[in-house]
C-alpha positions in Angstrom: -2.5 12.1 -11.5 -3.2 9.9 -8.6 -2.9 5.9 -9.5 -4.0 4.5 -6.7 -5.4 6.3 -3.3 -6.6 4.1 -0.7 -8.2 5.9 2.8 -9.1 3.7 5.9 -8.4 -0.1 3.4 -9.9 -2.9 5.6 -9.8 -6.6 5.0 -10.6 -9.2 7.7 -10.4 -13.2 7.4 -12.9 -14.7 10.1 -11.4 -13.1 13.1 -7.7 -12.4 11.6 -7.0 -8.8 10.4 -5.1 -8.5 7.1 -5.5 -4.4 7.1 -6.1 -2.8 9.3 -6.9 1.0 7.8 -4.2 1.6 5.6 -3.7 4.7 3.3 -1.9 4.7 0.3 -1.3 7.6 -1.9 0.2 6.6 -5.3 1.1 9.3 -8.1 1.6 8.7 -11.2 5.4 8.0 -12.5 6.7 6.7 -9.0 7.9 3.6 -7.8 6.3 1.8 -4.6 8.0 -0.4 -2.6 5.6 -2.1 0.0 7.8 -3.7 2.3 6.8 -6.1 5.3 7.3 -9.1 6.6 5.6 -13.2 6.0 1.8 -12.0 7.2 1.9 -8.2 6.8 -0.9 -7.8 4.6 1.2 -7.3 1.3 -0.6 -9.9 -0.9 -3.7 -8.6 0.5 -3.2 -4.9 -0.2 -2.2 -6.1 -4.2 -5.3 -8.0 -4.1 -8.0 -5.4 -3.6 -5.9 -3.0 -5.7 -6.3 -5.4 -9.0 -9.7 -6.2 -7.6 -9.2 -9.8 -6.6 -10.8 -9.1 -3.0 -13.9 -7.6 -1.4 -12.5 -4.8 1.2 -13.8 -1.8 3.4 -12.8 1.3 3.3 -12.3 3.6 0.2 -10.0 2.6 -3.0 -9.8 4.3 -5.9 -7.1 2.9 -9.0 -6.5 4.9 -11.4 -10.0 6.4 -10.9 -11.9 3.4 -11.2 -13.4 1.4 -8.1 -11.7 -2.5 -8.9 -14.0 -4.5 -7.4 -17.1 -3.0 -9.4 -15.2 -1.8 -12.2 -12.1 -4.9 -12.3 -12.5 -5.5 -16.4 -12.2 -1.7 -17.2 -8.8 -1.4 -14.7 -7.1 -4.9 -16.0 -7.2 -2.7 -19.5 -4.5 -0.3 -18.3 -3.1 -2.5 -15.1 -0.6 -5.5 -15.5 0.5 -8.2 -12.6 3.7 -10.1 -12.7 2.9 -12.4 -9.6 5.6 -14.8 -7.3 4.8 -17.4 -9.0 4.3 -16.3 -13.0 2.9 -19.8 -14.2 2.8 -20.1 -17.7 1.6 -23.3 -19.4 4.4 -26.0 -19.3 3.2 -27.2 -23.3 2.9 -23.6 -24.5 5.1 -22.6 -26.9 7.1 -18.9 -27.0 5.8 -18.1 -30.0 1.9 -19.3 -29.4 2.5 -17.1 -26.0 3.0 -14.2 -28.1 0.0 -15.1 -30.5 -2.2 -15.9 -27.3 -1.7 -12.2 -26.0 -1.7 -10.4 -29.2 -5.3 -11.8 -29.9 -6.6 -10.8 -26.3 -5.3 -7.8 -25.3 -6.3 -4.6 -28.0 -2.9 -2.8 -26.3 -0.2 -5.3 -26.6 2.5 -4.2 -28.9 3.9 -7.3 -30.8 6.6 -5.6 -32.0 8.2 -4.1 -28.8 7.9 -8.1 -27.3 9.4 -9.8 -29.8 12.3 -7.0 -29.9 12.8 -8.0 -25.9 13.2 -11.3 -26.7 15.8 -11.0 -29.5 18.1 -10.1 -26.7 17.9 -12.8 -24.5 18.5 -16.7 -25.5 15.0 -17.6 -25.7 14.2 -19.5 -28.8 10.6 -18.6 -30.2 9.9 -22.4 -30.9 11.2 -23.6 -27.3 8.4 -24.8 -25.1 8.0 -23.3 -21.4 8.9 -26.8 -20.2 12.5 -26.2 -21.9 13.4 -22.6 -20.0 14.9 -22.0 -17.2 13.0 -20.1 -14.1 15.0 -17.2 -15.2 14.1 -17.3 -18.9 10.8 -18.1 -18.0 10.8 -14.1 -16.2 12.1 -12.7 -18.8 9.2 -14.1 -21.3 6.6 -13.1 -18.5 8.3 -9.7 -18.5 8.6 -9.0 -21.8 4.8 -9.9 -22.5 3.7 -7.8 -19.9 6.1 -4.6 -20.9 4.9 -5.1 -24.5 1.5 -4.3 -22.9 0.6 -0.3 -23.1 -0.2 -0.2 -19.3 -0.1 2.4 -16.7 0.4 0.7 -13.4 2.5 -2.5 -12.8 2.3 -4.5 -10.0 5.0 -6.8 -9.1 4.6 -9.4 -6.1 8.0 -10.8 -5.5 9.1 -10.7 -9.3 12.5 -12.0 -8.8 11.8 -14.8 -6.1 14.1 -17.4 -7.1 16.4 -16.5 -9.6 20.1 -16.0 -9.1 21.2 -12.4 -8.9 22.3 -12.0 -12.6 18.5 -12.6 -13.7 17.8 -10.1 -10.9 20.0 -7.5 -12.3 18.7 -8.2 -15.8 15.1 -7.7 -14.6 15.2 -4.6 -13.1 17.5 -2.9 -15.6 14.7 -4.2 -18.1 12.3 -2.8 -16.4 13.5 0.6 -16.0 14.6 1.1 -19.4 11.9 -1.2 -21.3 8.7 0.1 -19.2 9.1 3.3 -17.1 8.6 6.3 -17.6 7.3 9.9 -16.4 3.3 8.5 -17.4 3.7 4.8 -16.2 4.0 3.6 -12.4 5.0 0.6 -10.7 3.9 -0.7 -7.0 6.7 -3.5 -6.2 6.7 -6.0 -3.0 9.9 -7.7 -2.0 11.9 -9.3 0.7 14.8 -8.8 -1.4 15.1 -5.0 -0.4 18.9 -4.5 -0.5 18.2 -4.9 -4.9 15.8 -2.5 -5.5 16.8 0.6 -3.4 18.5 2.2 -6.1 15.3 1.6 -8.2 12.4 3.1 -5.6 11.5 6.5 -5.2 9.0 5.7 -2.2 8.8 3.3 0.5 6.1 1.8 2.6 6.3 -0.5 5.2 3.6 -2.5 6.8 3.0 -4.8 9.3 0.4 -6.8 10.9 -2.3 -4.9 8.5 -0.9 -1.9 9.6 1.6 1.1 7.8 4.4 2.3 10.1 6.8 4.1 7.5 5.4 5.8 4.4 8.2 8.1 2.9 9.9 9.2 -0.4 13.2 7.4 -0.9 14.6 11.6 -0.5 13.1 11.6 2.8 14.7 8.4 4.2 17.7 9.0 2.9 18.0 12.2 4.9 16.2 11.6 8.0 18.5 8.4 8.7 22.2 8.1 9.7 24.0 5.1 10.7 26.8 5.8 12.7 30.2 3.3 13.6 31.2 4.3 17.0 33.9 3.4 18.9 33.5 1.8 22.4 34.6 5.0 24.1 31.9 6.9 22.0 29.1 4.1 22.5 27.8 6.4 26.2 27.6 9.4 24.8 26.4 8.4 21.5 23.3 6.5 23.0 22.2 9.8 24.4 20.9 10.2 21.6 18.5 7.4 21.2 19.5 5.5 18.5 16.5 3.3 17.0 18.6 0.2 16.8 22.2 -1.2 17.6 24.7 -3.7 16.4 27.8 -4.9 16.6 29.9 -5.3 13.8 33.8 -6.6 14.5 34.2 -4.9 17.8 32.7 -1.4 17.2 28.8 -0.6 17.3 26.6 0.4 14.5 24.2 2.8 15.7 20.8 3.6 13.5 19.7 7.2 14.3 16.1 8.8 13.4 15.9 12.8 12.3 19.8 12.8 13.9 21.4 15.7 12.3 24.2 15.0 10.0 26.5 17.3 11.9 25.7 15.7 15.3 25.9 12.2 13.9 29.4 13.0 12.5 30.4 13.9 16.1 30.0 10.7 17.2 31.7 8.9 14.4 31.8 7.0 11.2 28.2 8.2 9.2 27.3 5.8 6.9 23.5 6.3 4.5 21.0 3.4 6.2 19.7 0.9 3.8 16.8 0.0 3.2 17.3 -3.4 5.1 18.5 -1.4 8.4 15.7 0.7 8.8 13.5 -2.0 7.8 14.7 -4.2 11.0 14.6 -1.0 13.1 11.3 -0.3 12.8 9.8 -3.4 12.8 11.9 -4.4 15.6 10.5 -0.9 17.3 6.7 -1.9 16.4 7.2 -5.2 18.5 8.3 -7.9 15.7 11.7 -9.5 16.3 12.9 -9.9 12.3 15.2 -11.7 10.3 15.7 -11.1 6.7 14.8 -14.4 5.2 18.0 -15.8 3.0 17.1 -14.7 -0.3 17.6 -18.5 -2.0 14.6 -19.7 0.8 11.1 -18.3 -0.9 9.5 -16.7 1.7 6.1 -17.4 2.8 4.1 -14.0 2.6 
């Protein structure tokens, strides 16, 4: 089944274009990383898919149209936002009682079961957790919740990398499956590689990489060549190049693993060096923000 399938998506501000006809083809029981940098149209593209934002062009989630049809989607969608603000005076447990009595598919059970293995205390206030406790009570509302897409924007932003871990090993094992999907944004790209089985990247409104995480992985090399290798190596046209303790690192696109051996150390490209290649190659000079900074998007 398709989730979410989006043909010629459109959104302008005054005279700034957020997208700029994108399509997105989701199937059910992937996981999407949308990937871009502060500005891309990320926030904007999550938007229109959960119905927040008027938009051109055609978009279709989970069958339903979620700007005319936004209280039938949020029924079988659930958002985990940046910035997951709970009510400072609320209590755990009135948080659990709040979304047992408003949403009909919330599974009380499978919460409180999430909870009993973290340190959260059901009569602690939200004013008394820690950022990182404060996801996990977000999270384990939300997988408690029989829903099947999940969109995350920026999940993690903020917590040191043990909560990270913790969050993403929840999520696999808590939520996914073959009938649920997830559509993730992050700048934090390095953490969830192992997680994704698609990738998108966008920029300036615009996609410039849609692939499976299969496909990446074999259409890109990164090779360590020595300095007398570096001439005939660059015949080849790497995509990008950089120098790492006296040798060069050399990103290759639809190289063949033989010829890239010949040239010398093959290495599998990240997520984060392809990500720099290409949106160096579409005209943005990019750094990967620090990960403790909160990124503007």
């Amino acid at each position: 089944m398709t989730v979410i399938e989006a043909r010629g998506l459109r959104k302008t501000f005054r005279t700034t274009v957020a997208l700029d006809g994108v399509d997105l083809r989701l199937e059910e029981g992937r996981i999407l990383g949308l990937i871009g940098p502060n500005g891309a149209g990320k926030s904007t593209a999550l938007n229109a898919i959960l119905g927040l934002t008027q938009y051109q062009g055609e978009l279709k989630v989970l069958g339903r149209d979620p700007w005319t049809e936004r209280d039938q989607l949020l029924r079988e969608v659930c958002f985990i936002a940046d910035v997951a603000v709970l009510p400072r005076w609320l209590r755990v447990s009135q948080a659990l009682d709040y979304v047992a009595g408003v949403h009909p598919r919330f599974d009380r059970a499978k919460a409180e079961a999430f909870l009993r293995r973290t340190a959260i205390k059901r009569t602690s206030k939200v004013r008394e957790l820690s950022k990182g406790m404060v996801t996990q009570l977000h999270l384990a509302l939300v997988i408690a919740i029989d829903a099947k897409l999940l969109v995350l924007d920026e999940p993690t932003l903020g917590l040191d990398i043990l909560y990270r871990k913790q969050f993403y090993d929840s999520l696999l094992n808590d939520y996914f499956d073959e009938s649920r999907t997830i559509l993730v944004t992050t700048h934090q790209v390095e953490e969830v590689q192992h997680v994704l089985t698609d990738l998108m990247f966008i920029n300036r409104g615009r996609v410039v990489l849609d692939c499976s995480m299969e496909a990446l992985e074999s259409r890109y090399f990164e090779v360590m060549v020595l300095p007398e290798q570096l001439a005939a190596a660059r015949v080849f046209k790497p995509i990008y190049e950089r120098q790492v303790f006296g040798r060069s690192l050399l990103l290759f696109d639809h190289l063949s693993r033989e010829q890239a051996a010949s040239l010398g150390e093959v290495r599998a490209a990240s997520i984060a060096d392809v990500f720099v290649a290409v949106m160096t190659a579409d005209g943005q000079a990019y750094q990967i923000p620090r990960q403790e900074e909160g990124p503007a998007r």
